[in-house]
C-alpha positions as CSV (number, residue, x, y, z in Angstrom):
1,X,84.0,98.0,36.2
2,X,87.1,100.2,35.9
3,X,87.8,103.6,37.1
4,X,90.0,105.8,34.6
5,X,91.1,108.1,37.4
6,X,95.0,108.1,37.2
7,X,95.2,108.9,40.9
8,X,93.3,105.6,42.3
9,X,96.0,103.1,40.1
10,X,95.5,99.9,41.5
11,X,99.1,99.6,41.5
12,X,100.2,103.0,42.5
13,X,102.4,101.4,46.0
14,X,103.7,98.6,43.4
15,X,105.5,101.5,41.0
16,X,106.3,103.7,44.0
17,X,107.8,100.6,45.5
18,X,110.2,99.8,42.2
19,X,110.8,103.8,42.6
20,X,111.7,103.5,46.1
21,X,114.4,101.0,44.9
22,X,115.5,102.3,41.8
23,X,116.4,105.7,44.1
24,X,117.8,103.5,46.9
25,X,119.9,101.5,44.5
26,X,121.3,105.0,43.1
27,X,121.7,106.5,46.0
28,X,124.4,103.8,46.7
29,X,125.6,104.3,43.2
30,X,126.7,107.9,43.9
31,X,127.9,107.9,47.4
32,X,131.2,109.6,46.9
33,X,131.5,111.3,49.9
34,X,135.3,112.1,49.7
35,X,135.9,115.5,48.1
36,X,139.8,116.3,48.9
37,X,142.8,116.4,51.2
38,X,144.7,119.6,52.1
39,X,147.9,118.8,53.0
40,X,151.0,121.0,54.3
41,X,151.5,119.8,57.8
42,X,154.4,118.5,58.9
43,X,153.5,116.6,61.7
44,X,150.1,114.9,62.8
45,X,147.4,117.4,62.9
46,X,146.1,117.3,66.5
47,X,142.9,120.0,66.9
48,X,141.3,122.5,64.5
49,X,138.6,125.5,65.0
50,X,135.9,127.0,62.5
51,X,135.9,130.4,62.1
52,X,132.4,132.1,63.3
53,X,131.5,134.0,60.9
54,X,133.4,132.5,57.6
55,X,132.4,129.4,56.3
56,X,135.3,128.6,53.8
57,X,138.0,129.6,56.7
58,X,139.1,127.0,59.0
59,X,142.1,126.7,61.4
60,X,144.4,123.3,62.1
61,X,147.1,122.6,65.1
62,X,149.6,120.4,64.3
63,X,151.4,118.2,66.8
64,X,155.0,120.4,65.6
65,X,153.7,123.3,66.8
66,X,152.9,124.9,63.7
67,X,149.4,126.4,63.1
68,X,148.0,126.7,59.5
69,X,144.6,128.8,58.0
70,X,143.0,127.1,55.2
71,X,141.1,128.7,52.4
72,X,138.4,126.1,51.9
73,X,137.1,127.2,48.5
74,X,140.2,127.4,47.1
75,X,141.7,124.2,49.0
76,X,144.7,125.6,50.4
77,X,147.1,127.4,53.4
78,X,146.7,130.5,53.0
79,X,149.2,131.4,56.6
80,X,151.5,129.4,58.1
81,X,152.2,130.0,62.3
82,X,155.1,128.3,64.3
83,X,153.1,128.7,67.7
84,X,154.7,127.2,69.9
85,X,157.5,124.7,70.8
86,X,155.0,121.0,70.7
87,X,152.2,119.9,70.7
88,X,149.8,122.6,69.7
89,X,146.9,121.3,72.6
90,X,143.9,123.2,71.9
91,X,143.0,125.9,69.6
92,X,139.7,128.2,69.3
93,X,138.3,131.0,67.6
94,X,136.9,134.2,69.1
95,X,133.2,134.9,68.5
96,X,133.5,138.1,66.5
97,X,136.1,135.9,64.0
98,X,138.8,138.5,64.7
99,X,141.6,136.8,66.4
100,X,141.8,133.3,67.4
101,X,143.8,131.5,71.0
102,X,145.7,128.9,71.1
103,X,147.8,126.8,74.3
104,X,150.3,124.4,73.6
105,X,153.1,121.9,75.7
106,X,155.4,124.8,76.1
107,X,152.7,126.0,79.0
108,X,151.4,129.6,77.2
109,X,148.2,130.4,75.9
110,X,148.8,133.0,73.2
111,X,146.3,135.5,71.6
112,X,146.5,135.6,67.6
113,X,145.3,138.2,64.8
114,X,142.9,136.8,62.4
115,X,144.6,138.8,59.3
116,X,147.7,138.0,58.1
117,X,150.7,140.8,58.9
118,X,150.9,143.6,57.1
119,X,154.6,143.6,54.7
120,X,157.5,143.5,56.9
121,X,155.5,143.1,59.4
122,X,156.7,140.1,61.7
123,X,154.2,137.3,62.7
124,X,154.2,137.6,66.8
125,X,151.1,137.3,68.7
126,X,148.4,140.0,70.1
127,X,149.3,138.4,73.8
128,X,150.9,136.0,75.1
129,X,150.4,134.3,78.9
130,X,152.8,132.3,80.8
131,X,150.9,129.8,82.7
132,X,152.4,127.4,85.5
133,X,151.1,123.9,84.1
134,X,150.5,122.9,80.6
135,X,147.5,123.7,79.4
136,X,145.5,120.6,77.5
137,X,142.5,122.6,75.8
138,X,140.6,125.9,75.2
139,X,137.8,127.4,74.3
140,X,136.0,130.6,74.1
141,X,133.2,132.2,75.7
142,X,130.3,132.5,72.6
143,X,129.4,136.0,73.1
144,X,131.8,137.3,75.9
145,X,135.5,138.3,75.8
146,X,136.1,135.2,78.2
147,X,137.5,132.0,77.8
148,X,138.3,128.5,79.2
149,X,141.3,126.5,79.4
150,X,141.9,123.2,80.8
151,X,145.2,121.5,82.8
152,X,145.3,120.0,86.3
153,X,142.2,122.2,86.5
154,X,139.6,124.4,84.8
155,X,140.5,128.0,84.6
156,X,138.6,130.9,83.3
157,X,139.9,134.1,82.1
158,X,139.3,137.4,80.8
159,X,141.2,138.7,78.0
160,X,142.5,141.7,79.1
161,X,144.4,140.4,82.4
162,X,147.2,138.0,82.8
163,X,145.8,136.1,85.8
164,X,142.6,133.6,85.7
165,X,139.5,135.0,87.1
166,X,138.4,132.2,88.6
167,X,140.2,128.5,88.8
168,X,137.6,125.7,89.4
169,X,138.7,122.0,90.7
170,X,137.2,118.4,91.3
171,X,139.6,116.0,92.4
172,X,143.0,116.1,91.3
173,X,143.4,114.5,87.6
174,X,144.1,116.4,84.4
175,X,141.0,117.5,82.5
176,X,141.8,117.0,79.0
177,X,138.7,119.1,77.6
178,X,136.7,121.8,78.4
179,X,133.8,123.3,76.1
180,X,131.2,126.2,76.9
181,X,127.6,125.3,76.3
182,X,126.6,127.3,72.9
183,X,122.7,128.4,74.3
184,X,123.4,128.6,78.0
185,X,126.3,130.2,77.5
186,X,127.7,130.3,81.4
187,X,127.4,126.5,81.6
188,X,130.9,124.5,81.2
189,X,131.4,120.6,80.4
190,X,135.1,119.2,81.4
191,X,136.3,115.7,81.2
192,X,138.6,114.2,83.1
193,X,141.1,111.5,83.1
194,X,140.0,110.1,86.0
195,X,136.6,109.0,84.4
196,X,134.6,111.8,85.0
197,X,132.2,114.3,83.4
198,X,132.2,117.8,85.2
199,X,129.2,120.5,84.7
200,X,130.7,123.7,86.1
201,X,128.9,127.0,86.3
202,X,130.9,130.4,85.1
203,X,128.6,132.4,87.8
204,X,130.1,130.1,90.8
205,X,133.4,129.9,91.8
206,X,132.9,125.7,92.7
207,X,131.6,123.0,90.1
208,X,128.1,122.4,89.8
209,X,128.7,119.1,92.0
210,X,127.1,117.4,88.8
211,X,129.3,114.3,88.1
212,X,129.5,111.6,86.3
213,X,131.9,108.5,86.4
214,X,131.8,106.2,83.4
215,X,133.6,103.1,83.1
216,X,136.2,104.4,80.8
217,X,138.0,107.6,80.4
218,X,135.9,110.2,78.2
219,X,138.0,111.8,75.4
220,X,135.9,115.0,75.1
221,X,132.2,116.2,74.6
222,X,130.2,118.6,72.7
223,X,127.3,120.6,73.3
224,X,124.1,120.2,71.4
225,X,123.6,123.2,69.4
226,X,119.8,123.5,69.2
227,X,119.3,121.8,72.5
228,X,120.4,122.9,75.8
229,X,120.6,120.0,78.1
230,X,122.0,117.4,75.8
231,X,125.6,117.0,75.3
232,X,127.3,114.0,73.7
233,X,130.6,112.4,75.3
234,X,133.3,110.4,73.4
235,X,134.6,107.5,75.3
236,X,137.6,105.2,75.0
237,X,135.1,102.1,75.6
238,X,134.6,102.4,71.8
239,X,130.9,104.0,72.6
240,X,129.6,107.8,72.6
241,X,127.0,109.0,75.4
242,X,124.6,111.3,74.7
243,X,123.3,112.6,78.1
244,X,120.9,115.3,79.6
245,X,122.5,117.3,82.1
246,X,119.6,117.1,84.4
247,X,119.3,113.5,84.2
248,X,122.6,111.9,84.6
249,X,121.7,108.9,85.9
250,X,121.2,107.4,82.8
251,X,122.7,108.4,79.5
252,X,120.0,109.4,76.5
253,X,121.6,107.3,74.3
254,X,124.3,104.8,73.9
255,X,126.0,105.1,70.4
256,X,127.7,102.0,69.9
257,X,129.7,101.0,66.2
258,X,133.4,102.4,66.4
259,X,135.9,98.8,67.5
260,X,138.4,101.9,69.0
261,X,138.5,104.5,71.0
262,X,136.6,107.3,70.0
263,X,138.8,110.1,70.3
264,X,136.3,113.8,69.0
265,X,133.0,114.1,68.5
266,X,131.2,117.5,66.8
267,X,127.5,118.6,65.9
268,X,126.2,119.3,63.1
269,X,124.2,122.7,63.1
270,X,120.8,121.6,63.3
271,X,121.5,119.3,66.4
272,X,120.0,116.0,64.3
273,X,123.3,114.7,63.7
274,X,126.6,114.4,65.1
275,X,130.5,113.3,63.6
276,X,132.8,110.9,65.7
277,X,136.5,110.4,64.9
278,X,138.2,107.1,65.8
279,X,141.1,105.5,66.9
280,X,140.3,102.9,64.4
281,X,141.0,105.0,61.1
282,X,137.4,105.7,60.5
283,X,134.7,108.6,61.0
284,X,131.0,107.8,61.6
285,X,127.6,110.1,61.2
286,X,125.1,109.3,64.1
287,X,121.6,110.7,64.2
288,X,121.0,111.5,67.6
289,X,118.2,109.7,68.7
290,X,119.6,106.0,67.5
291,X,122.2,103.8,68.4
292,X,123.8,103.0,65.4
293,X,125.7,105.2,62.9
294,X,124.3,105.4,59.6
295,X,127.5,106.7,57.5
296,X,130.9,105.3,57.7
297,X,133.7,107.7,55.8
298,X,137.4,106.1,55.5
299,X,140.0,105.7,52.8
300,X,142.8,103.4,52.6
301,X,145.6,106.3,53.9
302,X,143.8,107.7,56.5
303,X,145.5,106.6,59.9
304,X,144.0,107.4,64.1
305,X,141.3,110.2,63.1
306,X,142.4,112.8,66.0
307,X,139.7,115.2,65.3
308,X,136.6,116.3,63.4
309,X,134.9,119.1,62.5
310,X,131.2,119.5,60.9
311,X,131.3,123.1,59.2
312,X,128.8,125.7,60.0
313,X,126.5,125.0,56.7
314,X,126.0,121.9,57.6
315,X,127.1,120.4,53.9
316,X,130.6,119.4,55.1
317,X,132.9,117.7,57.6
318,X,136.2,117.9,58.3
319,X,139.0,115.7,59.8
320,X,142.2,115.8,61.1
321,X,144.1,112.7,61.2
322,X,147.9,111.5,62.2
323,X,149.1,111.2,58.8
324,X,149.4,114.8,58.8
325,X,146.4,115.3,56.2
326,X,143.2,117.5,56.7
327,X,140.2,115.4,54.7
328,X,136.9,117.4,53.4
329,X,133.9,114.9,53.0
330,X,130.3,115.4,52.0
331,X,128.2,115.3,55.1
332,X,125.5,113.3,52.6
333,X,127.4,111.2,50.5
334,X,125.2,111.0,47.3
335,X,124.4,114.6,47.5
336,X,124.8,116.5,44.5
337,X,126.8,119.9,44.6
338,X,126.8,122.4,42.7
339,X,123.0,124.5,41.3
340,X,120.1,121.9,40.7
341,X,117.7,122.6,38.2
342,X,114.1,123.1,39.9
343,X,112.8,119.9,37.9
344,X,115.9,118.0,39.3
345,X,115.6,119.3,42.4
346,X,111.6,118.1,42.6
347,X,112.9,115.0,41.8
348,X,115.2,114.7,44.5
349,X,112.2,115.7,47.3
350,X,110.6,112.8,45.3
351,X,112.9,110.3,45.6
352,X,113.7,111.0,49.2
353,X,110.3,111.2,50.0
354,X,109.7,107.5,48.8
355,X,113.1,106.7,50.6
356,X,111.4,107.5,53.6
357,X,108.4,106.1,52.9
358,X,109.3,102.4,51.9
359,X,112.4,102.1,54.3
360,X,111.7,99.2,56.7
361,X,111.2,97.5,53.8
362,X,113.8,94.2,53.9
363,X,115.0,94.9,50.1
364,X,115.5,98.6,50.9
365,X,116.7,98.1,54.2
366,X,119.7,95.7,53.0
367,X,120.6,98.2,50.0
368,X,120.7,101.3,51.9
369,X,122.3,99.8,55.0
370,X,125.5,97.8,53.4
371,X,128.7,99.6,53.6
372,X,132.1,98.0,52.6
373,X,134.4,98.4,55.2
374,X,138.5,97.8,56.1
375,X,139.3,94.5,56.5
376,X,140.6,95.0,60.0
377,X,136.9,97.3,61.1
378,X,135.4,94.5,59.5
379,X,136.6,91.3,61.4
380,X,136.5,93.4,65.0
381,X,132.9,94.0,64.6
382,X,132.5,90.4,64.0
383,X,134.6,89.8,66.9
384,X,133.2,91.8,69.1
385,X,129.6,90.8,68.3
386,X,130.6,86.8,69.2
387,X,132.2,88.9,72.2
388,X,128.8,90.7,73.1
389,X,126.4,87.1,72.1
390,X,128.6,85.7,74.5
391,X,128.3,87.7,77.7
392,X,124.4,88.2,76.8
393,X,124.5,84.2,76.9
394,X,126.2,83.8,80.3
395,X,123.4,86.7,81.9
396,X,121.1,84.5,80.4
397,X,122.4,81.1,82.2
398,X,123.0,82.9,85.3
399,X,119.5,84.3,85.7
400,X,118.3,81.0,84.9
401,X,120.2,79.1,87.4
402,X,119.9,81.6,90.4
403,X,117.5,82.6,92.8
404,X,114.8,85.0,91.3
405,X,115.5,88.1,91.5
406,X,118.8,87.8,92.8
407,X,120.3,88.8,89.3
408,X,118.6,91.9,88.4
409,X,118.4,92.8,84.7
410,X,120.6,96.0,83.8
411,X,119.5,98.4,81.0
412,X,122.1,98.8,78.4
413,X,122.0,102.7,79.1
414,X,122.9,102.0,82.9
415,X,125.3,99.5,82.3
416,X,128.3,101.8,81.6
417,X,127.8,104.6,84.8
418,X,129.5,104.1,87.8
419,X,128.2,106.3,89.6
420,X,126.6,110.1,90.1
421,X,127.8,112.2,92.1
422,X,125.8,115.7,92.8
């Protein structure tokens, strides 16, 4: 007996297998994530800011001093700022989009109009504010006229006075970052160069006493934007943290693939996904909830990413890098831009569907997972795997040949905290 019914095939997972593979296999085919470069700088570019309420404007420091706006549609400058005398440290938008801050080595903070001057007009900024110590990041309050720099310690400020409102310490290190948390928007993160992680709160005038010492020095963090606890941290042990502030003890999640120190680290908008910029000439996508990255973007010019940016429609990322060049990249490398016909576009959800469906299988696995890499990523990965196999071994032998109990078994998560300090 035979049943004519097209939809019980008796080998309907055998063709949505060679589907699955065929779309894999493209997939692969058309990752060309690499869109352009805007170039202008002079110097390395060393931080950039979106702008809040345009997607196709974005702002770049360069380590010169010299601040540029890009037009992203059209690919180019479209204003030019000499800001201050170096290193241009930190720079941030304000939340309307009107006028955006930056701080730099020569120890000011200085206010700036959005718009470009008027003719004849001369470019000077709205304020400007002398500080005592140079200032090694900013950023702004996301719905109040308030904002955060970081030195030899955290101050807050108001925009219309002159002096901080409120100066918060731990300890006595620089902090080289400081970032406002995006849904509880009173809570501060700060890291430190003395291996800490700082949680202030703006409605105190003394750190949250939540701290948390890592084995290396952490670069900088970002908040989650969809979720308020979680932050991730960027470390220089070549790993990022993901942690929830009311847990410290333990990070979420260990990301571990860069062989360099990670150096900036930004979510995307839905809080699935986050961008990491190396020391090792590469940038990597990491879902949140897993380990391992699963996008690698690097070219053969691009030197120490410095930093990163994921734009606000979540189709793009940007970084900054030493060799003076801003790079655009597809945040999904095979994705197709541009208008998609309905009947292509049902054939996308198809595809991706089956993706999803048949991707633990080994064949699929293997395709979707390979990524060519530099020759110099690729042997420090190998090295540092022998490295890792190694160390795993010699737990191994000392457990075996020790008491029981006397070695205890450490979880990978733990393995990196020092300690908590409340």
């Amino acid at each position: 007996p035979r049943n004519y019914d097209p939809a019980l095939h008796p080998f309907e997972v055998a063709r949505e297998y060679v589907r699955a593979l065929n779309a894999t296999k493209l997939e692969r085919v058309f990752a060309k994530p690499f869109l352009s470069s805007l170039d202008g700088h002079r110097d390395g570019v060393n931080c950039m800011a979106k702008h809040p309420k345009s997607l196709s404007t974005v702002l770049s420091g360069a380590c010169d001093g010299e601040v540029k706006i890009w037009n992203l549609t059209k690919r180019q400058c479209i204003r030019t700022i000499q800001a201050h005398e170096g290193f241009v440290r930190g720079i941030c938008a304000r939340f309307c989009g009107t006028s955006f801050f930056t701080v730099g080595d020569d120890k000011t903070v200085k206010q700036w109009k959005m718009e470009s001057p008027e003719y004849g007009e001369e470019e000077e900024p709205i304020h400007t504010i002398l500080g005592k110590t140079v200032y090694t990041g900013i950023d702004h309050h996301w719905k109040e006229p308030v904002f955060a720099t970081c030195g030899h310690q955290v101050d807050i400020w108001d925009e219309q006075r002159t002096s901080p409102k409120c100066s918060l310490t731990w300890g006595f290190d620089s902090i080289s970052s400081v970032k406002f948390n995006p849904i509880e928007t009173y809570l501060l993160g700060s890291c430190a160069s003395d291996r800490n992680i700082v949680l202030y709160d703006m409605r105190k005038s003394t750190p949250l006493k939540k701290v948390v010492i890592l084995n290396m020095r952490t670069n900088t963090l970002c908040w989650n934007p969809m979720e308020a606890f979680n932050f991730t941290a960027a470390n220089e042990d070549y790993n990022l943290y993901t942690f929830d502030m009311r847990f410290l003890e333990s990070p979420v999640m260990v990301h571990m693939d860069h062989v360099s120190a990670v150096l900036d680290v930004d979510y995307s908008p839905t809080g699935k996904e986050f961008v990491s910029a190396s020391f090792d000439k590469s940038i990597r996508i990491f879902p949140v909830d897993k380990g391992h990255s699963r996008e690698v973007y690097h070219t053969k010019r691009m030197q120490h990413v410095i930093t990163v940016k994921w734009t606000s429609d979540n189709k793009y990322i940007l970084c900054g890098s030493d060799e003076m060049n801003i790079r655009l990249w597809k945040a999904n490398a095979s994705e197709k831009l541009g208008v998609l016909a309905p009947r292509e576009k049902a054939a996308m959800n198809y595809n991706q569907k089956l993706k999803e469906k048949f991707q633990f299988h080994p064949q699929i696995r293997r395709i979707a997972q390979h990524r060519h890499l530099p020759k110099s990523i690729y042997c420090q990965i190998k090295e540092q795997r022998i490295m890792r196999e190694a160390r795993r071994r010699k737990e191994l032998n000392r457990r075996k040949h020790s008491k029981p109990g006397s070695v205890p078994l450490v979880p990978e998560r733990k393995k990196h905290i020092v300690a908590v300090v409340k």
